[in-house]
MARBALO-241619 format. One record per residue (C-alpha): residue in three letters; x, z, y. Coordinates in steps of 0.25 Angstrom, whole numbers, plus 5000, padded with zeros to 4 digits. Each point is the difference from the previous one (the first is absolute). Example, Ala and Ser with C-alpha at 12.3 -4.5 7.8 and 13.67 -1.06 7.14 Angstrom:
! residues 2
ALA504950314982SER500649985014
! end
This chain:
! residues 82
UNK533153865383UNK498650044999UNK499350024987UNK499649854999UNK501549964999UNK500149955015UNK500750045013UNK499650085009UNK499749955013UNK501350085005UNK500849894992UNK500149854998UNK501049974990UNK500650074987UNK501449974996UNK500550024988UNK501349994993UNK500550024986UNK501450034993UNK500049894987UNK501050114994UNK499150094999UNK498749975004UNK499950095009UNK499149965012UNK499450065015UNK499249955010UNK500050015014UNK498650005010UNK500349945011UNK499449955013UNK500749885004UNK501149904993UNK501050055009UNK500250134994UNK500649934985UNK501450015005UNK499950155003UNK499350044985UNK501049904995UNK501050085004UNK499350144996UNK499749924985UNK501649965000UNK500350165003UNK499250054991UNK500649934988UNK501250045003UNK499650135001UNK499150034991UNK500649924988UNK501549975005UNK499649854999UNK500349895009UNK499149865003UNK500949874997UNK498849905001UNK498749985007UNK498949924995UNK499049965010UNK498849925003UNK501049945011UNK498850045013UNK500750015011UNK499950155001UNK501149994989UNK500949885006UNK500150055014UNK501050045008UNK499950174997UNK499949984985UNK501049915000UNK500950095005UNK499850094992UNK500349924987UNK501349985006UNK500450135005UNK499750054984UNK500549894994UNK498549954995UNK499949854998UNK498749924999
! end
């Protein structure tokens, strides 16, 4: 982000995601939708690594970039529901 709080023209969108537990929240740059399930799955791992915790539930706005087919496997191969 530049100084005026906007992207720069490298990138489209920011993710973020938060862990309720604790608050504790990150925010990924990124240049197209498609790359959510790739910084999901860094999110998921550094949870687990950096506080030994694990994601039971995620809340979304339900856009299609969290309900498509990658995402959803992902929820199921960690055991994630909805």
């Amino acid at each position: 982000m530049n100084k005026d709080g906007k992207l720069s023209k490298q990138y489209q969108y920011m993710l973020s995601f938060i862990y309720d537990s604790t608050k504790f929240n990150i925010c990924f740059a990124l240049n197209a939708k498609h790359e959510i399930p790739k910084s999901y799955q860094r999110y998921l791992a550094f949870i687990r690594n950096q506080f030994d915790l694990s994601i039971n539930v995620m809340h979304t706005d339900r856009g299609g970039e969290y309900v498509n087919g990658n995402i959803k496997k992902i929820y199921d191969e960690k055991g994630i529901t909805q």
